[in-house]
SEGUKOL-446005 format. One record per residue (C-alpha): y, x, z; residue number from 1. Coordinates in Angstrom, 3 decimals. Last residue first. Layout:
BEGIN
+----------+----------+----------+-----+
!        y !        x !        z !  nr !
+----------+----------+----------+-----+
!        Y !        X !        Z ! NUM !
...
+----------+----------+----------+-----+
***
This chain:
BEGIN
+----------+----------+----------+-----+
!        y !        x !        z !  nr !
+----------+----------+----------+-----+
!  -10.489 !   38.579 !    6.128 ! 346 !
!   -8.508 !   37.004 !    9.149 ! 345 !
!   -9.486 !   33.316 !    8.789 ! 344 !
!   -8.619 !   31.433 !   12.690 ! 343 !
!  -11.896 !   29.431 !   13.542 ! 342 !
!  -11.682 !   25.968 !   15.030 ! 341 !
!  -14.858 !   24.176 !   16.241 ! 340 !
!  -15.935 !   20.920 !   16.611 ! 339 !
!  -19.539 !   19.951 !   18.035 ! 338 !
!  -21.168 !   16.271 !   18.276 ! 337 !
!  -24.227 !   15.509 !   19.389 ! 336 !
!  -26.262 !   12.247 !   18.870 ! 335 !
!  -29.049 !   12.520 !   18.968 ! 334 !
!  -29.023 !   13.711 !   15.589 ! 333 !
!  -26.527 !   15.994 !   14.588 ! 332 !
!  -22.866 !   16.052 !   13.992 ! 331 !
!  -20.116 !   19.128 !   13.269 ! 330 !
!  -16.910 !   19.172 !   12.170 ! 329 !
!  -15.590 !   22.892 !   11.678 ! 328 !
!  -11.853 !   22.962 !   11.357 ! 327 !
!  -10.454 !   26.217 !    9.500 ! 326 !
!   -7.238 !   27.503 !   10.258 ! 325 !
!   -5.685 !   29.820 !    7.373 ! 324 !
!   -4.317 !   33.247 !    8.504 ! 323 !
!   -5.462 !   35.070 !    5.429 ! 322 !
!   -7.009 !   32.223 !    2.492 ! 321 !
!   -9.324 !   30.373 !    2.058 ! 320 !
!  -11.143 !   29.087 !   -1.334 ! 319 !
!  -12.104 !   32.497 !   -1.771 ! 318 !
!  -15.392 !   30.971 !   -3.794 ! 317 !
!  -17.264 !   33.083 !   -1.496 ! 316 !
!  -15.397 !   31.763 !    1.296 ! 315 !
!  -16.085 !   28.305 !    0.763 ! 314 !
!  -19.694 !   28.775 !    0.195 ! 313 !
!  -20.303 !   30.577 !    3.316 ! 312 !
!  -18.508 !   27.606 !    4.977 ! 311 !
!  -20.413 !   25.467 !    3.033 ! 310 !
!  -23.718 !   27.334 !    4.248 ! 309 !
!  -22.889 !   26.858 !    7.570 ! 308 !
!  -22.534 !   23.067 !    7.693 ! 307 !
!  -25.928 !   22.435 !    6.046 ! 306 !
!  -27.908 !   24.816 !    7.338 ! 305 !
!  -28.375 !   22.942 !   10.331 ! 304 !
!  -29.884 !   19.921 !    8.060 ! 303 !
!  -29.976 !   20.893 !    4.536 ! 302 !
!  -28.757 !   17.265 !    3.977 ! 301 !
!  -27.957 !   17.717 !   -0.121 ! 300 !
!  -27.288 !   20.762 !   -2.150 ! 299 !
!  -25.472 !   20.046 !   -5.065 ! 298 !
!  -23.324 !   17.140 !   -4.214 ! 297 !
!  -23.979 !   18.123 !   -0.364 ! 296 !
!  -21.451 !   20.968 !   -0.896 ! 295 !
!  -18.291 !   19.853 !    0.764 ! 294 !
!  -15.291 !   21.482 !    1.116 ! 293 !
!  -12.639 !   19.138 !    2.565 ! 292 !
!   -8.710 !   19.863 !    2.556 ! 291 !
!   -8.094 !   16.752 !    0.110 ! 290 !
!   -9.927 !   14.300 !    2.769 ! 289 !
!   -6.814 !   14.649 !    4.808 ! 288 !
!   -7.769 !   13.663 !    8.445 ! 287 !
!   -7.068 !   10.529 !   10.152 ! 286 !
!  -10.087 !   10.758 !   11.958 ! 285 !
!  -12.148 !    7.823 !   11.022 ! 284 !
!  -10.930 !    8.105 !    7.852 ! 283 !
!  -11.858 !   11.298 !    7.559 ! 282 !
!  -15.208 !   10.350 !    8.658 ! 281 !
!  -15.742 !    7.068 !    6.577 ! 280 !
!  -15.492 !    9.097 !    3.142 ! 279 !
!  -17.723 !   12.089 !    4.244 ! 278 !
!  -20.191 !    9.867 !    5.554 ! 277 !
!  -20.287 !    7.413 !    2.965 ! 276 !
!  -20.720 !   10.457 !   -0.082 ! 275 !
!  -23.436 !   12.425 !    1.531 ! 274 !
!  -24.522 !   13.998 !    4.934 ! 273 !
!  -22.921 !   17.492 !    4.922 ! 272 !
!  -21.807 !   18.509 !    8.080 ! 271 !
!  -18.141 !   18.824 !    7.762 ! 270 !
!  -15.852 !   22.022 !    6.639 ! 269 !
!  -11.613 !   21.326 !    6.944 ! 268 !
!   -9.442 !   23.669 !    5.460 ! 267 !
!   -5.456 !   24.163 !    6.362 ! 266 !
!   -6.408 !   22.440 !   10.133 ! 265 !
!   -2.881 !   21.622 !   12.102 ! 264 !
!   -2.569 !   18.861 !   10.395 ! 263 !
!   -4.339 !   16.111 !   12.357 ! 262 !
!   -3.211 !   17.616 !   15.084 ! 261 !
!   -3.977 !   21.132 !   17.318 ! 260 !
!   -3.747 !   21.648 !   20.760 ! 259 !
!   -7.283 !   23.252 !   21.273 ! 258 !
!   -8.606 !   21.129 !   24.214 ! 257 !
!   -6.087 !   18.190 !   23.450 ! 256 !
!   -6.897 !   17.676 !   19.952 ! 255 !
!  -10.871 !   19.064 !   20.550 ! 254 !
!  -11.272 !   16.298 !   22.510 ! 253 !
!   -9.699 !   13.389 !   20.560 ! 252 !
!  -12.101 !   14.969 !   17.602 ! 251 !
!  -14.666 !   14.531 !   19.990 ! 250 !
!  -14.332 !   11.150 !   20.579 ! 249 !
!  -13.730 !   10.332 !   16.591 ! 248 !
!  -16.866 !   12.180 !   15.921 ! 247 !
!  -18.828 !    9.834 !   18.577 ! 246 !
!  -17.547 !    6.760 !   16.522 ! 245 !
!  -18.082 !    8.083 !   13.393 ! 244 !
!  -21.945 !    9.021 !   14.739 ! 243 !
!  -23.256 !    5.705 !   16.102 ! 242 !
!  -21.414 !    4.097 !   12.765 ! 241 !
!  -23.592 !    6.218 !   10.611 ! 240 !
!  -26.725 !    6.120 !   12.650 ! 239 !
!  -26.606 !    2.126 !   12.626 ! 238 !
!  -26.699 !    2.573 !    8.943 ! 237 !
!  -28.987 !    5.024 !    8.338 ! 236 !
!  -31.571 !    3.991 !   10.303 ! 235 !
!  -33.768 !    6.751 !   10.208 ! 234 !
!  -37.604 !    7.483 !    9.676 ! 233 !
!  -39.310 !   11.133 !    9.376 ! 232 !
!  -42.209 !   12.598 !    8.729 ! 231 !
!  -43.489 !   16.218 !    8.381 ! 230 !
!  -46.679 !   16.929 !    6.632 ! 229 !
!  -50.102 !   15.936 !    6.397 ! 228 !
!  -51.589 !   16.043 !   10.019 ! 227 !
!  -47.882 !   14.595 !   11.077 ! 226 !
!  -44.841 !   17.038 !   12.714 ! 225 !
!  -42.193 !   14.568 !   13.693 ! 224 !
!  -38.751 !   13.180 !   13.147 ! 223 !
!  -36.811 !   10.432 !   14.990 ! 222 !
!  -33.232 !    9.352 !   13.560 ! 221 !
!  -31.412 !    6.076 !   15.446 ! 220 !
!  -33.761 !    6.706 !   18.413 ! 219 !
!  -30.994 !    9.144 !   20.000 ! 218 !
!  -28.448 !    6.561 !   19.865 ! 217 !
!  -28.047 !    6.294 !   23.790 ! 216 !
!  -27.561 !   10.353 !   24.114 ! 215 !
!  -24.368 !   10.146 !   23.315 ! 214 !
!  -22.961 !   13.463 !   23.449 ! 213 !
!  -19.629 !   15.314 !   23.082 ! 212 !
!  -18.658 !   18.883 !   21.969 ! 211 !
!  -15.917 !   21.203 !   22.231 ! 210 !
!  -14.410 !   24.202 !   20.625 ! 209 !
!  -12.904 !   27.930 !   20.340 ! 208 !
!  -11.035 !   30.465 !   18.432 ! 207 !
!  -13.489 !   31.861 !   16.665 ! 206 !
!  -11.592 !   34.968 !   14.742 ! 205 !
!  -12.297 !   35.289 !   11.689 ! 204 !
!  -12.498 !   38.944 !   10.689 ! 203 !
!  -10.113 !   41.802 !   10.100 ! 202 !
!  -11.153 !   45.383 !    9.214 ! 201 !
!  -12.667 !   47.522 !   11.885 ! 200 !
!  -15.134 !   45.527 !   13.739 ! 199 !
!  -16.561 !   46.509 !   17.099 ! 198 !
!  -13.279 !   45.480 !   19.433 ! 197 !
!  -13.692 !   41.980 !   18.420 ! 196 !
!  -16.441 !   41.587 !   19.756 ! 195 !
!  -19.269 !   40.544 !   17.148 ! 194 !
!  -21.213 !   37.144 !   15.354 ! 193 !
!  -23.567 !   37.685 !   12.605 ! 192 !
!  -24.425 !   34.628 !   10.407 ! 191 !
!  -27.348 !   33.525 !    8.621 ! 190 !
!  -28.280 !   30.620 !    6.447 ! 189 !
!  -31.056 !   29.487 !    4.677 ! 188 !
!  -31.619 !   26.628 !    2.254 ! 187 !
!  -33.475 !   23.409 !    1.656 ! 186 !
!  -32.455 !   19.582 !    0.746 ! 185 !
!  -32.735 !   16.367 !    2.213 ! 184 !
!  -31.482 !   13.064 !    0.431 ! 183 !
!  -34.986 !   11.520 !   -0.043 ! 182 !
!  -35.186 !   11.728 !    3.835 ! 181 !
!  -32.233 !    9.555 !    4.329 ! 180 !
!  -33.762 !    6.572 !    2.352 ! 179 !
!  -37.176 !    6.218 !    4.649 ! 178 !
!  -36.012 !    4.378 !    6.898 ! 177 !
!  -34.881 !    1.794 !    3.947 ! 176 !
!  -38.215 !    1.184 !    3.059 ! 175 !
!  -39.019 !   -1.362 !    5.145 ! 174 !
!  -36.101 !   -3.694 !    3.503 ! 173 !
!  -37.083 !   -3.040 !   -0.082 ! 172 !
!  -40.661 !   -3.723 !    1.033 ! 171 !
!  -43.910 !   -1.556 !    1.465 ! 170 !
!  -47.311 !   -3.074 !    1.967 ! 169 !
!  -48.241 !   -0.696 !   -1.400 ! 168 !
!  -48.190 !    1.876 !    0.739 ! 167 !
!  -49.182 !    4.740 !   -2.184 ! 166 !
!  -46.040 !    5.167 !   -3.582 ! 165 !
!  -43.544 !    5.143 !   -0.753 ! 164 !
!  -46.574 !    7.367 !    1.279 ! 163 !
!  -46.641 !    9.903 !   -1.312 ! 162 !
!  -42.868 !   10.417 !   -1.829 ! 161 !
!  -42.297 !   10.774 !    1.729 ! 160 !
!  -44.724 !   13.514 !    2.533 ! 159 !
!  -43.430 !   15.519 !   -0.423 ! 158 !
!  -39.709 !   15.120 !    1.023 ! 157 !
!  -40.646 !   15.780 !    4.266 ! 156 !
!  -42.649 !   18.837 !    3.346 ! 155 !
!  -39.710 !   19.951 !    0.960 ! 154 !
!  -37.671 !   20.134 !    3.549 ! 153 !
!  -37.931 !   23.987 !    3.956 ! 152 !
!  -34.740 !   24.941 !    6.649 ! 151 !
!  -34.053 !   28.423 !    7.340 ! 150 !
!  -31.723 !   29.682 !   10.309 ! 149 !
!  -30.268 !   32.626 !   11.692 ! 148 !
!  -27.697 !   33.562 !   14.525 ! 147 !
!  -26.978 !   36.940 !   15.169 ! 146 !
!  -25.076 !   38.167 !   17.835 ! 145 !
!  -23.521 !   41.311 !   18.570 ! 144 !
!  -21.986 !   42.681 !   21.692 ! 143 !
!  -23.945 !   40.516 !   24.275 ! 142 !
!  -23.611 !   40.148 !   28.228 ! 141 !
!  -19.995 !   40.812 !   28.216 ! 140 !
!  -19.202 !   37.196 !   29.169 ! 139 !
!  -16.778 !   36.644 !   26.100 ! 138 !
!  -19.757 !   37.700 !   23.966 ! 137 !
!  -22.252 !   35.676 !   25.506 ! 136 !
!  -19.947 !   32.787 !   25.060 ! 135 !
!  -19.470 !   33.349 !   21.400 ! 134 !
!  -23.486 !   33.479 !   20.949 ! 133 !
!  -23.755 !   30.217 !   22.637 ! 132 !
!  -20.535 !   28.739 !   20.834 ! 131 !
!  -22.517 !   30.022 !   17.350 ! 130 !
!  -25.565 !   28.909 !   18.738 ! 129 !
!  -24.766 !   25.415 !   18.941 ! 128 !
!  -22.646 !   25.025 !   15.568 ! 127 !
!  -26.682 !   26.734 !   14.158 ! 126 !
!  -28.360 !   23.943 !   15.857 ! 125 !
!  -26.375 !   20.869 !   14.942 ! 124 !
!  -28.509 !   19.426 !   12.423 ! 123 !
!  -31.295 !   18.925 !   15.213 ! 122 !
!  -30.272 !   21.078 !   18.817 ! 121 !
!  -32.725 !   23.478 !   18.311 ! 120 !
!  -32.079 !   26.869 !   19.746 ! 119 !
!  -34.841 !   29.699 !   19.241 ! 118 !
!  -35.252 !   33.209 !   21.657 ! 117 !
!  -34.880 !   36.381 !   20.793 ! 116 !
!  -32.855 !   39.474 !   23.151 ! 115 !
!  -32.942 !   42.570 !   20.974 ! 114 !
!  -34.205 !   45.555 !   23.134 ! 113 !
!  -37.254 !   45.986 !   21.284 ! 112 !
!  -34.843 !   46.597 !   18.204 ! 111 !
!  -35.106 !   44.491 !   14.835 ! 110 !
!  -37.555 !   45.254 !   11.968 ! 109 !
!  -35.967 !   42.249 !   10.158 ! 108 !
!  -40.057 !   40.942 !    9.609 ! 107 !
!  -40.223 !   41.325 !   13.179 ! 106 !
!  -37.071 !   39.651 !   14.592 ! 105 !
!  -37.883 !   36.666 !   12.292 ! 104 !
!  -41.702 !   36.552 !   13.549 ! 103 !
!  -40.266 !   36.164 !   17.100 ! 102 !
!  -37.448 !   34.050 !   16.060 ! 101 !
!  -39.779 !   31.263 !   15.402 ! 100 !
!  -40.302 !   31.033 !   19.093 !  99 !
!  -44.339 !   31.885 !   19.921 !  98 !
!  -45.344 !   28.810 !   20.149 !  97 !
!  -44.465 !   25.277 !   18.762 !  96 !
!  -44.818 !   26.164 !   14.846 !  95 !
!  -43.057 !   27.835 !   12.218 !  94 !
!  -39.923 !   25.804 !   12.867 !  93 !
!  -37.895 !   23.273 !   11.145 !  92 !
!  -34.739 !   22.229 !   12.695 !  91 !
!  -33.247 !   25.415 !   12.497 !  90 !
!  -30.987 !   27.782 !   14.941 !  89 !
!  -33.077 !   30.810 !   15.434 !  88 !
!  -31.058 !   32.940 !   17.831 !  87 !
!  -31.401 !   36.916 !   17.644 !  86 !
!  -29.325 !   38.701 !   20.265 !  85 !
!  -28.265 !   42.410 !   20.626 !  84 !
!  -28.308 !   43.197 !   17.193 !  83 !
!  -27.125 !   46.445 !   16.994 !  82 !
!  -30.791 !   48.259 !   16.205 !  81 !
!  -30.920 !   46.198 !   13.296 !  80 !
!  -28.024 !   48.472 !   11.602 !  79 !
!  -24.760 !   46.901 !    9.970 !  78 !
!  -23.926 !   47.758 !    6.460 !  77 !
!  -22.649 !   43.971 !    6.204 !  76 !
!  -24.015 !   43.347 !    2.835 !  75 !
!  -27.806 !   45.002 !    3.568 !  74 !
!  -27.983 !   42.899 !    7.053 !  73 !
!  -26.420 !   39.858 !    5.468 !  72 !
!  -28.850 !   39.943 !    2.872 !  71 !
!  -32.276 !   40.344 !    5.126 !  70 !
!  -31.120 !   37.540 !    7.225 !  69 !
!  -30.808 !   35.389 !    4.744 !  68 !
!  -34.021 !   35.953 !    3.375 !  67 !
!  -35.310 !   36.604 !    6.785 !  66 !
!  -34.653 !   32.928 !    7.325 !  65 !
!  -36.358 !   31.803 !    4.824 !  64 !
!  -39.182 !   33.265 !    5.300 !  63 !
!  -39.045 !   32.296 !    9.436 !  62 !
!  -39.039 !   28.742 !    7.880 !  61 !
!  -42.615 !   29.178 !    6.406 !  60 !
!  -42.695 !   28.606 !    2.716 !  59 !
!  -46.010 !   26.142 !    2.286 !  58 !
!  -44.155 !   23.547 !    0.037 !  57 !
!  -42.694 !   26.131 !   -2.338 !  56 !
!  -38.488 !   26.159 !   -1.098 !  55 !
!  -36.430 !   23.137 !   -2.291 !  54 !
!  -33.007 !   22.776 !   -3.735 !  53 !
!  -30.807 !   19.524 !   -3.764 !  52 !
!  -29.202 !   17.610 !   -6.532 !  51 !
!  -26.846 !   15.098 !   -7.136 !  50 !
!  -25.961 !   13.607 !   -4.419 !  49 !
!  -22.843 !   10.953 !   -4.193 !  48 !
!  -25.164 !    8.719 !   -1.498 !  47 !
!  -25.594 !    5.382 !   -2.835 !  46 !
!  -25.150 !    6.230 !   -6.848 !  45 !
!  -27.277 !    9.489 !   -6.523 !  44 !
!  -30.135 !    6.940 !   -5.091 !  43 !
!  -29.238 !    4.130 !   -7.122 !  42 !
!  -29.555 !    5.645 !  -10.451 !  41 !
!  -33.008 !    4.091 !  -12.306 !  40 !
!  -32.897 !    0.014 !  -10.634 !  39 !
!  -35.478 !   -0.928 !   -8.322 !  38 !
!  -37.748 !   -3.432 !   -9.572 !  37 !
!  -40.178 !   -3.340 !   -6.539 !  36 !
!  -43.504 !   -2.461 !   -8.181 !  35 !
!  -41.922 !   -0.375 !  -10.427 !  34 !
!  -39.456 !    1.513 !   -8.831 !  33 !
!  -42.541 !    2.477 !   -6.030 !  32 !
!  -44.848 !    3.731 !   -9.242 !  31 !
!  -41.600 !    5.233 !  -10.485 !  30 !
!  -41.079 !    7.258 !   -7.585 !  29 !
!  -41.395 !   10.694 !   -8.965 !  28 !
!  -38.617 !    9.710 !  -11.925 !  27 !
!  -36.828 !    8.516 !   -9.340 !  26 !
!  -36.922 !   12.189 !   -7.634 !  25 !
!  -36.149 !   14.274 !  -10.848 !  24 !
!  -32.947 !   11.311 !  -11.142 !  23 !
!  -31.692 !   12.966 !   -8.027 !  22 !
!  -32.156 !   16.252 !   -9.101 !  21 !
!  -34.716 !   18.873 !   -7.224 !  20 !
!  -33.449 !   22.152 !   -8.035 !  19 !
!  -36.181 !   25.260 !   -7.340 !  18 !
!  -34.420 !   27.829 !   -7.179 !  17 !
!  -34.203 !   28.398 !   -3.561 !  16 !
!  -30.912 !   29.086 !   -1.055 !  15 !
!  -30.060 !   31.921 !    0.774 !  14 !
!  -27.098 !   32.348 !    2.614 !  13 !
!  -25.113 !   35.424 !    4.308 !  12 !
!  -22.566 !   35.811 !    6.675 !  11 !
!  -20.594 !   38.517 !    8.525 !  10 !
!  -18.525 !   39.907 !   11.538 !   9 !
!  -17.449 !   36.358 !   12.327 !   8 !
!  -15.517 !   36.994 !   15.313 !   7 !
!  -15.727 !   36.826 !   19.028 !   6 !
!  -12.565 !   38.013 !   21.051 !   5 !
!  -10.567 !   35.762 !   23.070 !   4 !
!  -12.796 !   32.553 !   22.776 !   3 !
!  -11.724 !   28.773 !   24.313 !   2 !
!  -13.774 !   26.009 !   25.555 !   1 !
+----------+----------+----------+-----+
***
């Protein structure tokens, strides 16, 4: 799939102060340590994460969002009555009904004519509304599209921590479904997509992408809603080598779709998963794992914030540069794999 003339008008993050370190975690776990001699270090040892950030346990994700939302609005000068289309891209939601994007689009005092509706596609939600919102554009049925999200894992991460130390039925093997959620972290992220013809100083220009799906390894990471919290159990493993192998498909896609090699890209911006994954995908791929930004050090899994947030990140930091090409690699759980190209013009 190929765009003509969608850019990245603007983007904004917000993240929480609260830092969770790795060792802060542990030190929560020491009942669970205890009984099964686990070893102080092992979780920022196994996955290269430091530290992630968490929102107050009973932050709504529509709060975080706005906070996002609310920045790139003031930073970008542009007015709420331009925003054709609001698209909530999170994993976490406010609840099943209305869309989340309903209280969103009222707390940014958005226009009734503002098209809202929410996208969740797991970790790969906000990559999914971004070619949404591009095609919309290209169609002529949108001018402006903004696509939000806020993630608030610290439910998961609370409702973990209580059952590890209270089932006391729990083994080093049983608990290992449980690993990935420990790595979670929270943050908002929002991002404003426009015609080309609208902005008047350059802006990167989305160039275009594919995606591929195997639908098979969709059991490998199941979360739900429980009456105390949210829950969630993956297998890590299995999910890792599930998702290399679907990356390395759509990477052979997007090489012939967008006629690009394993140079082509100056800067290359993954979903953030932790060390493994960011090792065994560029390997995977052939890529150079020199032209990676990667944030989960800091920051964690912040699920489909994740992925954006680097990139806002990245170009805060001015770590690119006019004319660079920028490879977005993008995974989530179901599997689904997105990978888009965007040309920098700022």
């Amino acid at each position: 799939m190929h765009f003509k003339n969608t850019v990245v008008g603007a983007m904004a993050y917000a993240l929480p102060d609260d830092v969770w370190t790795s060792s802060r975690i542990e030190e929560a776990l020491q009942p669970l340590y205890d009984r099964l001699s686990l070893q102080q270090g092992r979780l920022a040892f196994m996955t290269g994460i430091q530290a992630r950030r968490h929102w107050p346990l009973d932050m709504l994700p529509s709060e975080a969002a706005v906070r996002a939302g609310k920045k790139l609005l003031n930073e970008s000068f542009v007015h709420p009555d331009q925003i054709d289309v609001l698209i909530h891209a999170s994993v976490c939601r406010n609840r099943l009904e209305p869309a989340t994007a309903a209280y969103i689009h009222r707390d940014l005092d958005l226009s009734s004519h503002t098209q809202i509706f929410d996208l969740s596609n797991a970790c790969l939600g906000v990559l999914n509304a971004m070619m949404v919102g591009a095609s919309m554009i290209e169609a002529g049925t949108a001018r402006t599209v903004l696509i939000i999200s806020g993630e608030n894992g610290h439910p998961l991460l609370d409702h973990t921590l209580r059952l590890l130390n209270e089932d006391k039925t729990l083994t080093r093997q049983s608990i290992k479904p449980f690993f990935a959620n420990l790595t979670i972290g929270s943050g908002a992220v929002a991002i404003l997509l426009r015609h080309v013809q609208d902005v008047e100083a350059p802006k990167p220009i989305v160039l275009g992408g594919v995606v591929a799906t195997d639908t098979h390894a969709c059991h490998l990471c199941e979360g739900n809603t429980e009456s105390d919290g949210l829950a969630m159990q993956t297998d890590s493993s299995a999910l890792l080598d599930a998702g290399i192998a679907l990356s390395q498909q759509a990477w052979s896609g997007f090489k012939n779709e967008m006629c690009w090699d394993e140079t082509s890209a100056d800067h290359i911006v993954t979903h953030q998963v932790g060390r493994q994954h960011q090792v065994r995908l560029y390997e995977a791929l052939n890529l150079d794992i020199s032209k990676d930004f990667s944030t989960f050090q800091n920051l964690g899994n912040t699920g489909s914030v994740a992925l954006p947030i680097s990139l806002c990140l990245a170009d805060e930091q001015a770590i690119f540069n006019m004319g660079d090409r920028v490879l977005l690699l993008g995974i989530g759980s179901g599997l689904s794999s997105l990978m888009l190209g965007i040309l920098w013009q700022k």
